[in-house]
N, C-alpha and C positions, 0 to 999 in steps of 0.2 A: 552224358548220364549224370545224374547230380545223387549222390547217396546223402542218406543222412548221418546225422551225428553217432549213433550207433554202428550202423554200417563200415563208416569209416573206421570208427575204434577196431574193429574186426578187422577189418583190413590191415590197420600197422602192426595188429598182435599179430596177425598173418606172416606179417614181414620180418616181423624182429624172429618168429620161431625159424623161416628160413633161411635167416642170420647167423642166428646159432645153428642149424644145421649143417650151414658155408664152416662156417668157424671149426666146429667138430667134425666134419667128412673133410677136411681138408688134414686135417693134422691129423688124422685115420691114413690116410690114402697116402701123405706123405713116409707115415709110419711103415709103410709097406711099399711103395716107389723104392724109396731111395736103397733099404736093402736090399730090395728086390735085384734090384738093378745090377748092385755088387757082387749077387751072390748071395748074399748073408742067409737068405730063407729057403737054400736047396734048391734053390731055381736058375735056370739058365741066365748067367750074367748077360747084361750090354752086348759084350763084347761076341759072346755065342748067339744071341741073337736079339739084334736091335729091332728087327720088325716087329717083333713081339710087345717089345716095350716102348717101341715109337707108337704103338698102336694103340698099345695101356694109356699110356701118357694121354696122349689125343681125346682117347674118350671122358678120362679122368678130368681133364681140362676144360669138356664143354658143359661136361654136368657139373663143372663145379660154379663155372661163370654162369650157365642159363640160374641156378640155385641163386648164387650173387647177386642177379641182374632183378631177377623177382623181386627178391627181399627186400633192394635198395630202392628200386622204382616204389613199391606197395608204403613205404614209410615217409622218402621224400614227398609224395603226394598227396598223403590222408595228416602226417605230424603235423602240431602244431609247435609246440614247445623246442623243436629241432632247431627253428632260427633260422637266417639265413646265414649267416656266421658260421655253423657249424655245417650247414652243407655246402658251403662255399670251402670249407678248407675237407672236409670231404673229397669231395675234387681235388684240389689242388694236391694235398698227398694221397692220392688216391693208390699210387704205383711204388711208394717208397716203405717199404719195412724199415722197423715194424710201426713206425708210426701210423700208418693206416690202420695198422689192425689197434691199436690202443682207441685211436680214433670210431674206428666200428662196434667197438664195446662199449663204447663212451653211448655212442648213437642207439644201442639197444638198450642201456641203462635207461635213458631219457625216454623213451617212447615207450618203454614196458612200463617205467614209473607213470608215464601220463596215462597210459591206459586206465591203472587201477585207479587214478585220482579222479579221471573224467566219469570211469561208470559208476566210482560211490555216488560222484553228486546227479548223475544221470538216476542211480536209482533212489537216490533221496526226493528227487524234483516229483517222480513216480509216487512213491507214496504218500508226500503229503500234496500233492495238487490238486484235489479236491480241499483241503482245508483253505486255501486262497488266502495264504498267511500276507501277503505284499497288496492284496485289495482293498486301497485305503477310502477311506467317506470322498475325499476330493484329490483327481488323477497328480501325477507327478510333474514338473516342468522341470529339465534335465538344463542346467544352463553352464555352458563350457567358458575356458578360459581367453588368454591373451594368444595369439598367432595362431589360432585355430578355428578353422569353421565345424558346422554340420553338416556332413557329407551326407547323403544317400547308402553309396558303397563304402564308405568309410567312416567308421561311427567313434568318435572320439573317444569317447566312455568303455570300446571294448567292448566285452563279453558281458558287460550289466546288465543294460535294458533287456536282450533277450533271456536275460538268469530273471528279471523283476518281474516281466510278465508270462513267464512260464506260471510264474507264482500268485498273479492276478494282477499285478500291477497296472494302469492306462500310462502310456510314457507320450510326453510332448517336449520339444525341446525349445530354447529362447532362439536361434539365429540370427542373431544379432553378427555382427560385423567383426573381421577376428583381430582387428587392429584401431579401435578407436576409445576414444573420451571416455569415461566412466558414465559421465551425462548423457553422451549420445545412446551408450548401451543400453544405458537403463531406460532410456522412451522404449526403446525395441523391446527391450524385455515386456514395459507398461504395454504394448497395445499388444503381443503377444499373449498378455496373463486374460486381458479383457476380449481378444478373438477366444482364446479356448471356453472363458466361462461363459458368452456365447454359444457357441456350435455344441457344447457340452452341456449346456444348461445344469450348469454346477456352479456352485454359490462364490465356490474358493480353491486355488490349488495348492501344492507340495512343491517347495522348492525346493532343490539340491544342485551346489553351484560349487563349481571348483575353481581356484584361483583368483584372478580377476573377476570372474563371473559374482565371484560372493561379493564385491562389491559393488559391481552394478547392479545386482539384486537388492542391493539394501537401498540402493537410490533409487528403485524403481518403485520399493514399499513404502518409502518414507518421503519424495519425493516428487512425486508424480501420481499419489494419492491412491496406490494400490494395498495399502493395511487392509482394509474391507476386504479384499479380495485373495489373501493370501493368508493360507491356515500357521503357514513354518515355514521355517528359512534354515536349511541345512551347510553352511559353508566348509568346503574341504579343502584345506590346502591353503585358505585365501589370506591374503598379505593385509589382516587389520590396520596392522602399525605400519605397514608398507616394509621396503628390504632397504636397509643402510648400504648393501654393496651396488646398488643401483644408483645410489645417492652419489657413488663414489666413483662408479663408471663414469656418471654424467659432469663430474666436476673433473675429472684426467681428460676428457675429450677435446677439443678442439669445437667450436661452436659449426665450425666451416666443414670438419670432419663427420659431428653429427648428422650433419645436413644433407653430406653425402651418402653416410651408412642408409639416413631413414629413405633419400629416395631408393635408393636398389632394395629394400626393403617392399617399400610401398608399392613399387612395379611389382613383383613378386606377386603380393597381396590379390594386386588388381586381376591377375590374372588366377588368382586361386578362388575370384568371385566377389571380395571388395567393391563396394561403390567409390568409396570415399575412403582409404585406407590414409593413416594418419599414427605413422610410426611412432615417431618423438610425442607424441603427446599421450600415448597407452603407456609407454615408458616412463614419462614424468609422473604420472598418475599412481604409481606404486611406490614414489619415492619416503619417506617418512615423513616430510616436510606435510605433500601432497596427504597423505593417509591422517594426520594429525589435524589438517584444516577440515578434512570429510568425515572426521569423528567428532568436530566440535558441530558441523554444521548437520549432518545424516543423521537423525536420534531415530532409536526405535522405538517401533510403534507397540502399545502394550495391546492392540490387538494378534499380534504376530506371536507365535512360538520360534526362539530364534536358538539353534545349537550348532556347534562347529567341529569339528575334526582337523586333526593335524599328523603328521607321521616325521620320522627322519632319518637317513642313510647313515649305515654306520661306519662306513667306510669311502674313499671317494672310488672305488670300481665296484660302489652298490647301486650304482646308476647307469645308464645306456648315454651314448653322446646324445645332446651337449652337458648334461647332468655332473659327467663322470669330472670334469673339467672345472665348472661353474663350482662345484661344492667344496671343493678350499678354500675358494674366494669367498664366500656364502657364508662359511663358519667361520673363517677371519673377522668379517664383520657383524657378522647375523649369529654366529654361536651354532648349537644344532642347527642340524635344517636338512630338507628334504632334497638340496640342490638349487633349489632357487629361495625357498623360503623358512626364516627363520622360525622357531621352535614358539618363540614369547610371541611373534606376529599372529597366530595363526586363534589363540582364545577367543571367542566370543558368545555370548549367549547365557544360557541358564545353562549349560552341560556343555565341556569339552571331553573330546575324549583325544589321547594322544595314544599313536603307534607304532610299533618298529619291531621287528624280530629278534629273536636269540641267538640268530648267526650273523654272521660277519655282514652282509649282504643290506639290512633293513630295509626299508620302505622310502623310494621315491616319490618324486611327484609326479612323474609319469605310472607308476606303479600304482596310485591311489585312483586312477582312472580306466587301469586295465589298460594303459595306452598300447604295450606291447605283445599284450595274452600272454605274460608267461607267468604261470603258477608259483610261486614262491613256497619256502617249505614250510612255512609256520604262517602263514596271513594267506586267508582264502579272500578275494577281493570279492568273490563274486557274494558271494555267502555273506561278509561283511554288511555288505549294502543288501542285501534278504534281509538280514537282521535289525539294518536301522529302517529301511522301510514298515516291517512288521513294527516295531516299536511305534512308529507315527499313526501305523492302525489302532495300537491298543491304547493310545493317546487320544483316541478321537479324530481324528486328521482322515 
């Protein structure tokens, strides 16, 4: 049975109230066990008669697990924001006080929070969805970064495109190859922009490109003669200037060493759907060397509307692996940065806009893509990109 998005939200509130039910009839019932038991309440002790209280217990026991077992299944199943991290260690102390129970309050925090965050924006979508704020003059082209494809069941971007076109938005994406040249991406991208303005019979589309992507977007506009065809060029995250600790990996390494990292890479690739994956050379392509010869050579086109985004971690455990690791190294060289990329790399256009939150935590680079789904307390990603899509509406785009 497949429920929907609603549905589900009812079902984990479902579970978190039989949580707290667990939680408060258990320290009720203990409340009354254990004097019982003694004596303490006027009642026949243990020792006067145990069948009585072997029989309490018992029953006490099943209704408190069958209460448990509800609660836990109905939340591991419909949560999003739970992780697998936290119902991995879930299990693991599942049987140790009291850490379990800090743990289980942890878990009802998190999913009673997602409830309320999910149905405001569930009934914000509700009310203005007839306004069709994201239905821009020409559809969007979603184009992703370096080690990643476009999946079917696994959509790089997250919970975007279905938040964009809730809102009216058309979404196409570039698929292009998740390990090669800036050059080869960007043909892909060119005959990509010129299949959709085809089958679409639209003039021009909307790019929005993260990471590598924004570069090979720019080579595909400026390069392979796609300006005509392309209203804006949105880059998030994308390594203008390229990353100095890349510059600096490749100069520590071993040439014999590289060689071997990129084939076990490159196998990888091939089987993630790669034609022609091509490790070392997506690598070199972000170096600053590399990014410095493709800014003298890639000019933009004054047909294009070109604006970028950037965000950065404020901490190095405001990222998920490999992030958590890479962003020391990152800001040694690169200063801010999102984990992979530096704060000054990321300007381009007639508008940047730079992001990061008020806690500890800020905004990665996986986090600018919704790669994890997980809500952050002050930056709605989904809602973000609502907002800069609608902006390219009231632009003209």
């Amino acid at each position: 049975m497949i429920f929907t998005k609603e549905r589900k939200l009812q079902i984990s509130l479902k579970g978190t109230n039989l949580l707290i039910a667990f939680l408060i009839s258990t320290a009720l019932a203990l409340a009354f066990f254990i004097p019982g038991v003694l004596g303490y309440l006027g009642l026949p002790s243990f020792s006067e008669s145990k069948a009585l209280w072997i029989t309490i217990g018992i029953i006490i026991y099943l209704i408190e697990l069958f209460i448990f077992w509800d609660g836990i299944i109905r939340i591991y199943l419909t949560s999003t924001q739970l992780g697998i991290k936290l119902r991995v260690l879930g299990v693991i102390f599942g049987m140790i006080i009291p850490v379990n129970i800090i743990i289980l309050i942890y878990m009802i925090y998190i999913v009673r929070t997602e409830y309320t965050f999910e149905s405001a924006k569930n009934k914000l979508d509700e009310e203005r969805k007839d306004l069709q704020i994201c239905k821009t003059k020409y559809p969007i082209l979603m184009v992703h970064g370096v080690f990643f494809r476009d999946f079917r069941y696994f959509n790089y971007w997250g919970r975007i495109p279905e938040e964009l076109e809730k809102n009216g938005a058309k979404i196409f994406y570039g698929d292009q190859q998740s390990a090669e040249s800036v050059v080869n991406s960007g043909k892909t991208i060119a005959k990509k922009i010129k299949q959709i303005c085809e089958e679409e019979g639209c003039e021009k589309v909307n790019i929005i490109a993260h990471s590598k992507g924004g570069l090979d977007s720019r080579w595909a506009i400026s390069m392979e003669g796609m300006a005509p065809y392309v209203a804006s060029l949105t880059t998030i995250n994308t390594p203008h200037r390229g990353c100095l600790f890349a510059e600096y990996l490749l100069s520590k390494i071993p040439e014999k060493r590289q060689k071997i990292i990129a084939e076990v890479y490159n196998e990888i690739l091939l089987k993630l759907g790669d034609t022609n994956p091509d490790f070392l050379t997506s690598v070199n392509d972000l170096t600053v060397e590399s990014c410095k010869k493709f800014n003298e050579k890639v000019l933009d086109s004054p047909l294009v509307y070109y604006q970028s985004v950037g965000s950065k971690m404020n901490k190095r455990h405001g990222g998920k692996f490999p992030l958590n690791y890479s962003y020391p190294l990152v800001k040694h060289y690169d200063g801010n940065n999102d984990g992979l990329v530096g704060q000054d790399s990321c300007p381009w256009g007639e508008r940047f806009q730079f992001l990061t939150t008020k806690y500890k935590k800020g905004i990665s680079h996986g986090d600018m893509i919704d790669l994890y789904k997980q809500n952050l307390k002050d930056f709605d990603v989904r809602e973000f990109y609502v907002q800069l899509v609608k902006d390219l509406k009231d632009r003209g785009f």
